[in-house]
C-alpha positions in Angstrom: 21.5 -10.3 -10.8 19.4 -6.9 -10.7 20.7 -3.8 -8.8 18.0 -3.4 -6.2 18.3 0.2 -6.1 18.1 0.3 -10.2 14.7 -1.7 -10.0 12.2 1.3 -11.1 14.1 3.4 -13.6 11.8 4.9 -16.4 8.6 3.6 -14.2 6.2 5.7 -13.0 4.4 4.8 -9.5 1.2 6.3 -8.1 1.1 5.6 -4.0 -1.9 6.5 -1.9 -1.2 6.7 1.7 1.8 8.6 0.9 2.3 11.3 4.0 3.9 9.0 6.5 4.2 5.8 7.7 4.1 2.2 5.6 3.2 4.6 2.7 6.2 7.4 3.4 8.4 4.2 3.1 7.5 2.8 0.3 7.6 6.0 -1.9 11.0 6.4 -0.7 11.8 2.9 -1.6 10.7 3.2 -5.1 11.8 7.0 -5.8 15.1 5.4 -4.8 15.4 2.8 -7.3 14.6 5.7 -9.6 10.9 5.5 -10.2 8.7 8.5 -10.8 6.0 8.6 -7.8 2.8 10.4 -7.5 1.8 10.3 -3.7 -1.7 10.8 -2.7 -2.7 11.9 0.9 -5.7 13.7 2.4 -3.0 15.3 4.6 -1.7 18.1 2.7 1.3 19.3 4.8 2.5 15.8 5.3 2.2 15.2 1.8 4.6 18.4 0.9 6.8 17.0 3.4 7.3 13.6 1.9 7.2 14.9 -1.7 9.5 17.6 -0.4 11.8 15.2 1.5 12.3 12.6 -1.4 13.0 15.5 -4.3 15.5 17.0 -2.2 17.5 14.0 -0.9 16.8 10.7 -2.8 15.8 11.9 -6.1 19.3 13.4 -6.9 21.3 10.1 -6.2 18.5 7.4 -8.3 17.1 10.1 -10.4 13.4 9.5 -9.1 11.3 12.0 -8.6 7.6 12.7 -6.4 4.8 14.9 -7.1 2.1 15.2 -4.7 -1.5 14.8 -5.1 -3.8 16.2 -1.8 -7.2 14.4 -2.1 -9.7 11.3 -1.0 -9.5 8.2 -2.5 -13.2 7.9 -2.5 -13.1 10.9 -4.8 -13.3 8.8 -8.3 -12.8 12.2 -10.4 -9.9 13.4 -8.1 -8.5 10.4 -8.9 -9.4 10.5 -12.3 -7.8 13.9 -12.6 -4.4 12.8 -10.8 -4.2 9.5 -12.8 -4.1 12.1 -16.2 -2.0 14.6 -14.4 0.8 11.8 -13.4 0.4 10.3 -16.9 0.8 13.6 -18.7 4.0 14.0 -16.7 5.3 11.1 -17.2 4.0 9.1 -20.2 2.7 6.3 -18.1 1.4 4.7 -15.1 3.5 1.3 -14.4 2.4 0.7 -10.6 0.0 1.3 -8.2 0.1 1.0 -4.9 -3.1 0.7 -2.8 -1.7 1.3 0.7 -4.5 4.4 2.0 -6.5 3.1 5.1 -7.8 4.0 8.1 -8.8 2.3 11.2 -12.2 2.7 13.4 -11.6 -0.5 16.2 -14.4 -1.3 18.9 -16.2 -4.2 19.6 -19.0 -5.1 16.9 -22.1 -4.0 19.4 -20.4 -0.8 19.4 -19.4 -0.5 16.4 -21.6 2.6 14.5 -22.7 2.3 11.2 -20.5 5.5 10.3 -17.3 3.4 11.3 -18.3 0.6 9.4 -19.1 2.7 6.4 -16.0 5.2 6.8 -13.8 1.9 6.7 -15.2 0.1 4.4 -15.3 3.3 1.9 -11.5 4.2 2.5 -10.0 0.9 2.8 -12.2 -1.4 0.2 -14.0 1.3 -2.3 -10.6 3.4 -2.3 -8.7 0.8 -3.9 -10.9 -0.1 -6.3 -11.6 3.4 -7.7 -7.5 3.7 -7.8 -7.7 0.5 -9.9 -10.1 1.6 -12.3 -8.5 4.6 -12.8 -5.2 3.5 -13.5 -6.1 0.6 -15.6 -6.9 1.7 -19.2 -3.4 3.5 -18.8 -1.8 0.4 -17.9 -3.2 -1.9 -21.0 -2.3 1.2 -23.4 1.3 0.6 -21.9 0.8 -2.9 -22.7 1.2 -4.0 -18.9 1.6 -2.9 -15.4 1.6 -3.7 -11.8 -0.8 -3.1 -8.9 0.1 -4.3 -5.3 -2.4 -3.4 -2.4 -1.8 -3.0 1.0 -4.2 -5.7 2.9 -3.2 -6.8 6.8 -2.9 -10.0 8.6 -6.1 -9.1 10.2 -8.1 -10.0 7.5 -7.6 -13.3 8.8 -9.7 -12.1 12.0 -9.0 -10.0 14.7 -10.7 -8.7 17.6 -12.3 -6.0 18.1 -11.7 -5.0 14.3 -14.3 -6.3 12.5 -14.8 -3.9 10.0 -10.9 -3.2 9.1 -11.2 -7.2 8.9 -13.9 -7.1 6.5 -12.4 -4.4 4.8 -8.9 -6.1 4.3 -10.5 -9.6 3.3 -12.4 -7.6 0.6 -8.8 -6.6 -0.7 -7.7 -9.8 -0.8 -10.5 -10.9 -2.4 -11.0 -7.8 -4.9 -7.2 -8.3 -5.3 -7.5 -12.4 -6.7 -10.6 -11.4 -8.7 -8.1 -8.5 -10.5 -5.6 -10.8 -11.1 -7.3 -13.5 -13.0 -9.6 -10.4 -15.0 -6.3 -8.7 -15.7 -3.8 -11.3 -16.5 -4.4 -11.6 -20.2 -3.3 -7.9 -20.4 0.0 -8.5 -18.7 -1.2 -6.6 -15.6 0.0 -8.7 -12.3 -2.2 -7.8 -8.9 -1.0 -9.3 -5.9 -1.2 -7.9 -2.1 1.1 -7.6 1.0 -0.3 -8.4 4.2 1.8 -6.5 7.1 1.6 -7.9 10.7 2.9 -5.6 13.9 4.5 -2.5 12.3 6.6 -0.4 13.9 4.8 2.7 12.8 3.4 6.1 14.6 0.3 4.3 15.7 1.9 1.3 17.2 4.3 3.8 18.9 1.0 5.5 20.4 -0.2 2.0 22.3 0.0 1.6 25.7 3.3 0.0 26.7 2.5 -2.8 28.6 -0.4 -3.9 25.4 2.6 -3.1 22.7 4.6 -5.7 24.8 2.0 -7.8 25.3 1.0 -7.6 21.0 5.7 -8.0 20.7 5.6 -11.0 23.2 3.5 -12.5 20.4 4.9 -12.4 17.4 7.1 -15.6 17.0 10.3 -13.2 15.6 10.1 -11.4 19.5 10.1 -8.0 17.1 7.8 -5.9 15.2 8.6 -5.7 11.8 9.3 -1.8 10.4 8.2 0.3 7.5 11.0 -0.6 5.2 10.0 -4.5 5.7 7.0 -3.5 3.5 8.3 -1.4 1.5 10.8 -3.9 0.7 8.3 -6.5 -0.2 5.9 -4.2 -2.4 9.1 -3.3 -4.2 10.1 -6.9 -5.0 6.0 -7.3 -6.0 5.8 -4.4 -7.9 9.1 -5.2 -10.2 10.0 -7.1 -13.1 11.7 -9.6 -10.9 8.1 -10.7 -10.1 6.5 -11.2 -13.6 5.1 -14.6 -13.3 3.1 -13.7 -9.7 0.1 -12.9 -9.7 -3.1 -13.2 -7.2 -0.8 -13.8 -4.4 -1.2 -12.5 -0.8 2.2 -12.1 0.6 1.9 -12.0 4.1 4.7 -9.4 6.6 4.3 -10.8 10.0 7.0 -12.0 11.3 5.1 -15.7 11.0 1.9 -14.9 13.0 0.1 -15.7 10.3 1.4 -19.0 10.7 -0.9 -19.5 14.1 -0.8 -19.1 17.7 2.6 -18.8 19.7 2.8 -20.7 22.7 4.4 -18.9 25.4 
């Protein structure tokens, strides 16, 4: 049986999303089973803190390691640049993880054609550049791992219909990768989180965070580490034969409608 916490030693991870949140937790996750990560944020100071956080207290017990990367994921030569610098460093790129999005919810008549393009740019364009810049590093290793950070609402949600469309493009762009990348022992598969516990969740109203709780057929959220959890388990060796799978976080809402 594997040591969880020994999953990543000698890999080398490149997050976007980094600063805080789904994407703080999963950098943590991996730089503690002793992965090298490179965490990409628009958010400079956040991003020190993370990178800052993990060198100081979880790399000295796994023997990971973060170096941060301040930039845009709709920046292809940015990401160009920090693809090289993170492969100089450390020889290779062995997963990517497409977590970086943003959200811009209103009712489609109300809905300007800057959201829609905003979204669609961070949340579907961002993960593809980060994919074709990590790839040709990944087949000159011989193989890799890319896992991207969808939502259940790609299944539909209201009042988000261009984070739905953006997410449904992941899943789509992420099945599409997987069958093109397969023969070069490159596995792309994507989580799916439900109702996270995270700082905008916290920011709701009350009585709609209870209502969105009330819903969810566990009577919970689900927290930061439950994705960061699964993306590990995606992103390792102990998922070799998976690929083009959407694995969704949700506490079963995916499932369908709860009666109450």
């Amino acid at each position: 049986m594997l040591n969880p916490a020994g999953d990543f030693h000698g890999k080398t991870a490149l997050v976007t999303g980094a600063a805080r949140g789904i994407g703080a937790a999963i950098a943590r996750r991996l730089a503690a089973g002793g992965a090298r990560v490179g965490l990409v944020d628009t958010d400079e100071e956040a991003l020190a803190a993370i990178a800052g956080e993990i060198n100081g207290a979880v790399a000295p017990k796994s023997g990971g390691s973060a170096t941060s990367y301040q930039g845009n994921v709709t920046d292809k030569s940015f990401l160009d640049r920090a693809v090289a610098s993170l492969k100089s460093q450390s020889g290779s790129v062995d997963l990517l993880v497409n977590n970086a999005g943003i959200i811009r919810d209103n009712f489609v008549s109300r809905i300007t054609e800057a959201d829609w393009d905003d979204v669609m740019s961070v949340n579907l364009k961002g993960p593809f550049l980060c994919c074709q810049a990590v790839i040709p590093a990944m087949k000159e290793m011989g193989g890799g791992r890319i896992v991207n950070i969808s939502s259940r609402s790609w299944l539909g949600n209201v009042g988000q219909a261009n984070y739905s469309a953006s997410k449904g493009g992941v899943v789509s762009l992420t099945r599409t990768l997987a069958l093109e990348l397969a023969r070069f022992n490159i596995a792309v598969n994507a989580v799916a989180p439900g109702l996270i516990d995270t700082p905008m969740t916290r920011s709701m109203k009350e009585e709609a965070r209870q209502r969105l709780i009330a819903m969810q057929p566990t009577g919970r959220m689900g927290t930061v580490d439950d994705i960061a959890e699964a993306v590990a388990f995606l992103g390792s060796i102990r998922a070799a034969f998976i690929t083009g799978q959407i694995l969704h976080v949700d506490g079963g809402k995916s499932c369908g409608l709860l009666s109450l």
